[in-house]
C-alpha positions in Angstrom: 81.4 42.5 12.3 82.7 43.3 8.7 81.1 41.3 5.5 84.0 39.1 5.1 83.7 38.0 8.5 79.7 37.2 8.1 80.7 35.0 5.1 83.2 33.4 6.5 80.9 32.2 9.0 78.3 30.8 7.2 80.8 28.8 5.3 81.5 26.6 8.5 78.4 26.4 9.1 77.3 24.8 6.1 80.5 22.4 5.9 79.8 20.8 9.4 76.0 20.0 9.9 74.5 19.8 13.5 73.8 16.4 12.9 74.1 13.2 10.6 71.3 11.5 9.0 71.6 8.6 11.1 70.2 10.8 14.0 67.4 12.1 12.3 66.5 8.5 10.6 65.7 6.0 13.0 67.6 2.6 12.5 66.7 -0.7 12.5 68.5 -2.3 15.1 72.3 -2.8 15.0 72.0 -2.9 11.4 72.3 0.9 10.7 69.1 0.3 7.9 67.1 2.9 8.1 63.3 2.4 8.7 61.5 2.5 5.8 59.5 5.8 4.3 56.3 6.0 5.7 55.0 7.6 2.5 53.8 5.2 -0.4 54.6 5.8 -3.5 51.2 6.5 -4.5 51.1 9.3 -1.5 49.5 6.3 0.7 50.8 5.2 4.4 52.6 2.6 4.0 52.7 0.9 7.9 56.0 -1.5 8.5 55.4 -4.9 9.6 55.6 -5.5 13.1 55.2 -8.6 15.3 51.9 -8.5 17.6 51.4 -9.7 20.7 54.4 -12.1 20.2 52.5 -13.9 17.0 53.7 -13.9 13.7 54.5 -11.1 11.6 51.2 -9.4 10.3 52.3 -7.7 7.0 51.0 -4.5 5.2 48.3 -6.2 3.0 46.9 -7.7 6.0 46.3 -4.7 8.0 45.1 -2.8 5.3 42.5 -6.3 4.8 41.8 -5.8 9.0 41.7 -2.0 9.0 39.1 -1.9 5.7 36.6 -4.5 7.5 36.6 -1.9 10.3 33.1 0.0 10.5 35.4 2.9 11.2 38.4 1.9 9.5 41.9 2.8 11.6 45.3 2.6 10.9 48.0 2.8 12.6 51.9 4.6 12.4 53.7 3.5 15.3 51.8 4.8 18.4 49.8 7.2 16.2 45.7 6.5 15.1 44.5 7.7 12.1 41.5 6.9 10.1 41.7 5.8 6.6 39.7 7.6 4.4 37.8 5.1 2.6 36.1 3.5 5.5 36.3 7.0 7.3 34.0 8.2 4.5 31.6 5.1 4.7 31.6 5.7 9.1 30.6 9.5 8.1 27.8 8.4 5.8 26.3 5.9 8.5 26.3 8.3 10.9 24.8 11.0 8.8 21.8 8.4 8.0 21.4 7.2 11.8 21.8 11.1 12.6 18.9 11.7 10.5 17.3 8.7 11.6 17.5 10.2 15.5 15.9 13.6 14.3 13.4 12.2 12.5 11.8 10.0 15.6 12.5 13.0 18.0 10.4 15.0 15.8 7.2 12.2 15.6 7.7 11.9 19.4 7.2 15.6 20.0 4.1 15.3 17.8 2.9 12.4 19.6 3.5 14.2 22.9 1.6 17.5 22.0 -1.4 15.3 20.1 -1.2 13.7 24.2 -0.9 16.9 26.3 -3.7 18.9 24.0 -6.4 16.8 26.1 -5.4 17.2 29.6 -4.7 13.7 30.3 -4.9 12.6 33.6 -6.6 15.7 34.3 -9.9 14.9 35.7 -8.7 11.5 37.8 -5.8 12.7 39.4 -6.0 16.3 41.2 -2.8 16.9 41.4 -1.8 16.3 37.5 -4.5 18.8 36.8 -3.3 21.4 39.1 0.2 20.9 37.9 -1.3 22.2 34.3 -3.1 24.8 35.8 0.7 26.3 37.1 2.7 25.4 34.2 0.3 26.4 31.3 0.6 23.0 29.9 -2.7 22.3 27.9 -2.7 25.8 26.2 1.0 25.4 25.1 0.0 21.9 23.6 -2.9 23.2 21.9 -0.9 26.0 20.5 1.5 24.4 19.2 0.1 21.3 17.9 -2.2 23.5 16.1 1.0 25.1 14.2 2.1 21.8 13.5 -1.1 21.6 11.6 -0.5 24.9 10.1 2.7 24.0 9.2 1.7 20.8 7.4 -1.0 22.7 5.6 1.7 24.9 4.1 3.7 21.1 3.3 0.5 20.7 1.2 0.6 23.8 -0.5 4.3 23.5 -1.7 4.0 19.7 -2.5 0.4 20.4 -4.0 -0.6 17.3 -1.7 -3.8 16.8 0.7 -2.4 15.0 3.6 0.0 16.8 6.0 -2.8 19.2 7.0 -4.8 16.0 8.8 -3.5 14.8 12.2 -4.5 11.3 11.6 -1.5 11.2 8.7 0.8 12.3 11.1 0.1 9.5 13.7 0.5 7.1 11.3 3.4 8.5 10.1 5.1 8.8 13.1 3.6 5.4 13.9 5.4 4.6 11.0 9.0 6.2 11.5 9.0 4.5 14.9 8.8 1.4 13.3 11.4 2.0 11.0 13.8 1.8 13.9 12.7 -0.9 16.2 12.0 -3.6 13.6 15.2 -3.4 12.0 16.9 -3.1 15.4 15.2 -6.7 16.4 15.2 -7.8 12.9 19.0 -8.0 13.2 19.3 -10.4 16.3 16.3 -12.7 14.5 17.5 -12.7 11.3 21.2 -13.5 12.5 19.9 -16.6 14.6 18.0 -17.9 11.5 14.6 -17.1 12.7 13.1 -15.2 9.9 9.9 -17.0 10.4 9.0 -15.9 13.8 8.0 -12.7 12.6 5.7 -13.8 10.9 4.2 -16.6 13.8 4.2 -13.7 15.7 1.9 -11.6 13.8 -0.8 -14.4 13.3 -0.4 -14.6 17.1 -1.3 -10.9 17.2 -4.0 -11.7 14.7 -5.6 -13.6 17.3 -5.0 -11.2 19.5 -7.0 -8.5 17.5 -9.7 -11.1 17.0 -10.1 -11.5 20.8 -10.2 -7.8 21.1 -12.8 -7.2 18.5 -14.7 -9.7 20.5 -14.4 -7.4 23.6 -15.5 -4.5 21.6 -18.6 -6.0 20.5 -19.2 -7.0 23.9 -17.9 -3.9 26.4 -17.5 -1.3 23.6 -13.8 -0.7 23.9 -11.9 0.7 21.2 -8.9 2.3 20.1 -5.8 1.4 22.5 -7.8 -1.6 24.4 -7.9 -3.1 21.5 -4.0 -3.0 20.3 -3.5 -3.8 24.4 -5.5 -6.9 23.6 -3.6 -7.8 20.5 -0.1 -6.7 22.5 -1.1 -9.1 25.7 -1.7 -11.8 23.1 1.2 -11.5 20.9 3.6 -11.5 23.9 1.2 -14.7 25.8 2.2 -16.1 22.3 5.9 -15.2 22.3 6.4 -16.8 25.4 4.8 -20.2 24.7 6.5 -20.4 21.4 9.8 -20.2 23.7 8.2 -22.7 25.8 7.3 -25.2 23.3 11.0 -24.6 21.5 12.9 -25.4 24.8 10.8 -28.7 25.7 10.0 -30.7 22.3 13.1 -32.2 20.9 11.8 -31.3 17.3 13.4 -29.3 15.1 13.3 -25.8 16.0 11.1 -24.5 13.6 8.5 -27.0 13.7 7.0 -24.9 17.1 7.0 -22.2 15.2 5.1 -23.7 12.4 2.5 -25.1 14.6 1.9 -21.7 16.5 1.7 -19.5 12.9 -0.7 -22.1 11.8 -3.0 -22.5 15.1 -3.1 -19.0 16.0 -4.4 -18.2 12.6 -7.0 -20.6 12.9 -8.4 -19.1 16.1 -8.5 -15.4 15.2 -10.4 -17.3 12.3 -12.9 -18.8 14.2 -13.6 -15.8 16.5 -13.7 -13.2 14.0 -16.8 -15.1 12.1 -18.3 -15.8 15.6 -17.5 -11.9 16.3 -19.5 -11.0 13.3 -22.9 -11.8 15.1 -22.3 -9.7 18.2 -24.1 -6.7 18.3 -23.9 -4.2 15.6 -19.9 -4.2 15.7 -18.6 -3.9 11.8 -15.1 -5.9 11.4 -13.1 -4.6 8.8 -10.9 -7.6 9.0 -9.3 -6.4 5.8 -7.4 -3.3 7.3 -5.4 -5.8 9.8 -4.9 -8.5 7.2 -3.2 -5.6 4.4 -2.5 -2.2 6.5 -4.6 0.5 6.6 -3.7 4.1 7.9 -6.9 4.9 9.4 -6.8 2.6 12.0 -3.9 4.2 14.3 -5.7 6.3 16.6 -4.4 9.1 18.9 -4.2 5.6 21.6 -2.1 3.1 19.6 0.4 5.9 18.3 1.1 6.0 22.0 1.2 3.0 22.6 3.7 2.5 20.0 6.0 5.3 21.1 6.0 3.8 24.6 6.7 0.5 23.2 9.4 1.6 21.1 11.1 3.5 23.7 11.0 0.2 25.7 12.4 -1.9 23.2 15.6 0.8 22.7 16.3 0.5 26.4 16.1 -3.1 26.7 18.4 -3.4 23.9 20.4 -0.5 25.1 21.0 -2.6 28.1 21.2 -6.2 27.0 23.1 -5.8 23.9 26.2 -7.7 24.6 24.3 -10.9 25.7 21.9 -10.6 22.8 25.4 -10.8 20.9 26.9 -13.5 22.8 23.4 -15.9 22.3 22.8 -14.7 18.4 26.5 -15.9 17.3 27.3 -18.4 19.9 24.9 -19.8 22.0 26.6 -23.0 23.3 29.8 -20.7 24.4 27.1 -18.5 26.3 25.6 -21.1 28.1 29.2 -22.6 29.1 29.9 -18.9 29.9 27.0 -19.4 32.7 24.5 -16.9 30.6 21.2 -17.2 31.3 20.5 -17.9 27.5 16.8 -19.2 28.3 15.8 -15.5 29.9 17.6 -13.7 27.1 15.7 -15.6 24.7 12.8 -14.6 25.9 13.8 -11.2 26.4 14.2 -11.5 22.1 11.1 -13.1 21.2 8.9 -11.0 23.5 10.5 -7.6 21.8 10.1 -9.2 18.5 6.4 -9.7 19.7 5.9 -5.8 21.0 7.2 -4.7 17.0 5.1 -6.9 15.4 1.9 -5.7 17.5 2.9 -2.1 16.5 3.9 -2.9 13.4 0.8 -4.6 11.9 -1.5 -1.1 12.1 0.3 -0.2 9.5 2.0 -2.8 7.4 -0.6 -5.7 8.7 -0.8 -9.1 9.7 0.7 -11.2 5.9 3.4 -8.3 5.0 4.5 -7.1 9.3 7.5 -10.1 9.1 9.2 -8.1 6.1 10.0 -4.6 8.3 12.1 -7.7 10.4 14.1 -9.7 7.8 14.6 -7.4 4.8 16.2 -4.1 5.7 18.4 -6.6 7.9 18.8 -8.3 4.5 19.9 -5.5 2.6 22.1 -4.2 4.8 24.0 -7.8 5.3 25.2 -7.6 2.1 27.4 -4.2 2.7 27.8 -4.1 6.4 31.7 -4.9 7.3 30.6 -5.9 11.2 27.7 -6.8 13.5 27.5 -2.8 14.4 27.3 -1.1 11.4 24.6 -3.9 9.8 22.4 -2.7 12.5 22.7 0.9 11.9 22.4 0.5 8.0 19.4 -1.8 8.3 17.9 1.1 10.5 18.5 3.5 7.8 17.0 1.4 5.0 14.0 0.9 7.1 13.2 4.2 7.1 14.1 5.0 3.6 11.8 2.1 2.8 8.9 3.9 5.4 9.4 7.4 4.3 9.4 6.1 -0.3 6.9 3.5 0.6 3.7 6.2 2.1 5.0 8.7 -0.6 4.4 6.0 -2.9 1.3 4.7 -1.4 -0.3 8.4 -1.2 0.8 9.3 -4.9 -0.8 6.4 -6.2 -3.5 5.6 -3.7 -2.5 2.4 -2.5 -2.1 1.0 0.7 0.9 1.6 2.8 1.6 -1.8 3.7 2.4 -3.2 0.5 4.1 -0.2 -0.8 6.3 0.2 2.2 7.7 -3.3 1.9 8.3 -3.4 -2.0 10.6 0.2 -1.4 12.6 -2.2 0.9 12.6 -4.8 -0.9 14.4 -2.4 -4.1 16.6 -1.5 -1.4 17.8 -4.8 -0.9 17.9 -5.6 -4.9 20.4 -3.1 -4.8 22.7 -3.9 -2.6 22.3 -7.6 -4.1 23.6 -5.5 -7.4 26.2 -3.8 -5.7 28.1 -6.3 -4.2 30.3 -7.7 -6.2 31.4 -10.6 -3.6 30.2 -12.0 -0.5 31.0 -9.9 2.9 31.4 -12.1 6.5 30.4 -10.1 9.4 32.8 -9.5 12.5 31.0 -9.3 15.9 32.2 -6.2 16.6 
C-alpha cells in the first residue's frame, strides 16, 4: 500500500468517529443531560443525588455529613465503595493503637504464663500433668526463658539507666497493669453510657470489704496471696448482685441503692479491719488497698487477673449486641422479649471482676476512674458506639503505660499517677473538640 493511500485512510478515520459522545456519557433519562462529572472541582468525588429506598432525595452534603460520622468513613459512586480518606486515616490510626493494644497484652500474658509454668504447677497433685512435663520439656523451657525475660529487662535498665525491669515483681504488676488497661475501659463504656459512673466506685468499697474479710482469714488460717483477692473477688461479685437486687425491687431512685451499698460496705471492711488488727501477729497495711501499691500483686493475683480478664473479653465477645440494645434502650429491649434483668447482671458482675483486679494497683478511692475517664475522653472524639470503645481502650493504656513511668521517675505511687495521665488525656480531647459529637450505635 503506497503513502498516499495510508494517508488517505487515516483521514476517514478521523472525520467519522466510532462513536458519539452520547454513547460514552451516560444520560439522564429521556432528557439527553448528561450525568454530571464525578470529579469535583477541587479533585474531590462529587456523588449525584439519588433517591434511597423510595425516601426523599438525600443530597451531596448529607452523605458527605453520614459518610464522615462513619468510624470507617465510605462513600459511594454508583455500585462502587471507596473509603474517604479523612475518616480512612482516623480508622487506620484506631487500629494501629488497638493493634498495639493486642501485642502489648499478648506479650504480659506470655510473661504471666512462663512466671506460671517455671513452678510445675499441678505437678505434685495430679500425676499425669507432671508426666506430661516430664515428655514435653515444659518446666525447663519456662525457666529458660523466663529467665531471658529477666535478662532482657536488665538490659531495658541499662539503656534507660532505670532499676526496675530486671525484677519480676515489676513485670506482674505491669502486666497486671496493661490487662487492666483493656478490660476497664471495655466495661467502663457500657456503665458510663447507662449513667452509672458511680457503681464503680460502690463496687470497689464492696471489694474493700471483701479484702477486709480476707485479711481476717489470713490472720486466722494463714492464707495469702490469691485467697486473699479470691476473697475480695467472691465479695465484690456477692456485692454486685445484691446491688442489682436492691435496684430491681425498691421503687427509689436508681442510685440511691447504690449509695447505700458504697456507704455500708465501707463501713464493714471498717469495722473488721480494726477488729482484724488484734488477731495474731498479722500486720495490715491497709494503706496499699486504700492508694495502690505495686508490691502487693503476687505471682497468684497476676493470674488471677489474666483469667479474669480473658473472661470478661469472651463474655463481651459474646453478649455485645444485647449489652447494646439494654445501654441505649432498655424499654425497647424488654418489649423486644430481652432478658434485660440477666444482662444486667451479666454488667454489673463484670464491672465487679475489674474493679477486684483493678484495686491492686490503682486501689480502693481512685479504681472507679480506670471505668469512667478513658470512656470520657474518648466520648468526646468517637463518631459511633464502636470506635469510643476502641479509643477509650487506647487511652487506657496510654494512661497505664505514662502513669508507672511517671510513678517510677518520681517515686510515687502508681495509682494516683496512672489516673492523673488519664485524666490529661481527657483534658485534651475536652480542648480538641471544638463542638459536641452524638454517638451512633453502630
Amino acid at each position: 500500500m503506497s503513502e498516499d493511500e495510508l494517508n488517505a485512510n487515516d483521514e476517514s478515520a478521523g472525520t467519522e468517529p466510532a462513536c458519539s459522545d452520547s454513547d460514552i456519557e451516560p444520560t439522564d433519562g429521556e432528557s439527553g443531560e448528561t450525568s454530571p462529572d464525578p470529579v469535583g472541582a477541587d479533585g474531590g468525588v462529587e456523588i449525584p443525588e439519588t433517591e434511597t429506598n423510595g425516601g426523599p432525595v438525600e443530597s451531596n452534603d448529607d452523605r458527605a455529613t453520614r459518610d464522615a460520622r462513619s468510624p470507617i468513613g465510605f462513600g459511594r459512586i454508583g455500585s462502587v465503595t471507596f473509603l474517604a480518606k479523612p475518616a480512612d486515616r482516623r480508622g487506620w490510626i484506631v487500629s494501629a493503637g488497638i493493634g498495639v493494644t493486642a501485642t502489648l497484652a499478648v506479650f504480659m500474658l506470655g510473661f504471666i504464663a512462663l512466671d506460671w509454668l517455671r513452678h510445675y504447677p499441678l505437678a505434685e497433685s495430679v500425676p499425669v500433668v507432671e508426666s506430661i512435663y516430664q515428655t514435653l520439656g515444659i518446666d525447663p523451657y519456662a525457666e529458660r526463658l523466663f529467665g531471658q525475660f529477666l535478662i532482657a529487662g536488665a538490659w531495658l535498665d541499662y539503656a534507660l539507666g532505670t532499676d526496675i525491669f530486671r525484677f519480676a515483681f515489676y513485670w506482674r504488676s505491669l502486666a497486671t497493669g496493661v490487662l487492666i488497661g483493656i478490660v476497664a475501659p471495655l466495661v467502663g463504656a457500657f456503665v458510663v453510657h447507662r449513667q452509672m459512673a458511680l457503681i464503680g466506685e460502690t463496687l470497689a468499697h464492696t471489694a474493700f470489704a471483701g479484702i477486709a474479710v480476707g485479711l481476717v482469714l489470713a490472720g486466722l488460717f494463714e492464707w495469702w496471696g490469691a485467697p486473699l483477692m479470691l476473697v475480695a473477688l467472691v465479695v465484690g461479685v456477692l456485692g454486685a448482685v445484691g446491688v442489682q437486687w436492691l435496684t430491681d425491687r425498691t421503687d427509689t431512685y436508681g442510685d440511691v441503692p447504690i449509695a447505700i451499698m458504697l456507704v455500708g460496705s465501707f463501713a464493714v471492711g471498717t469495722l473488721l479491719i480494726e477488729w482484724a488488727r488484734g488477731i495474731g501477729t498479722v500486720t495490715i497495711d491497709i494503706e496499699a488497698y486504700l492508694f495502690g501499691n505495686i508490691t502487693i500483686v503476687p505471682a497468684g493475683s497476676a493470674r488471677l487477673m489474666a483469667v479474669l480478664s480473658l473472661g470478661v473479653l469472651a463474655v463481651v465477645a459474646f453478649t455485645y449486641k444485647q449489652l447494646l440494645f439494654i445501654t441505649f434502650d432498655e424499654q425497647a429491649a424488654r418489649v423486644a422479649q430481652l432478658d434485660v434483668g440477666r444482662y444486667n447482671t451479666i454488667l454489673i458482675v463484670m464491672t465487679a471482676v475489674v474493679v477486684v483486679g483493678s484495686m491492686q494497683i490503682l486501689g480502693v478511692i481512685l479504681v472507679a476512674a480506670m471505668l469512667v475517664v478513658p470512656v470520657a475522653a474518648a466520648s468526646q472524639i468517637a463518631r459511633s458506639f464502636r470506635e469510643m470503645v476502641l479509643l477509650s481502650i487506647c487511652f487506657g493504656e496510654v494512661a497505664i503505660v505514662a502513669g508507672f513511668a511517671f510513678a517510677f521517675s518520681a517515686d510515687l505511687p502508681p495509682g494516683g499517677s496512672i489516673v492523673v495521665a488519664a485524666i490529661a488525656l481527657y483534658v485534651l480531647t475536652v480542648v480538641r473538640t471544638t463542638h459536641a459529637t452524638s454517638l451512633s450505635t453502630h
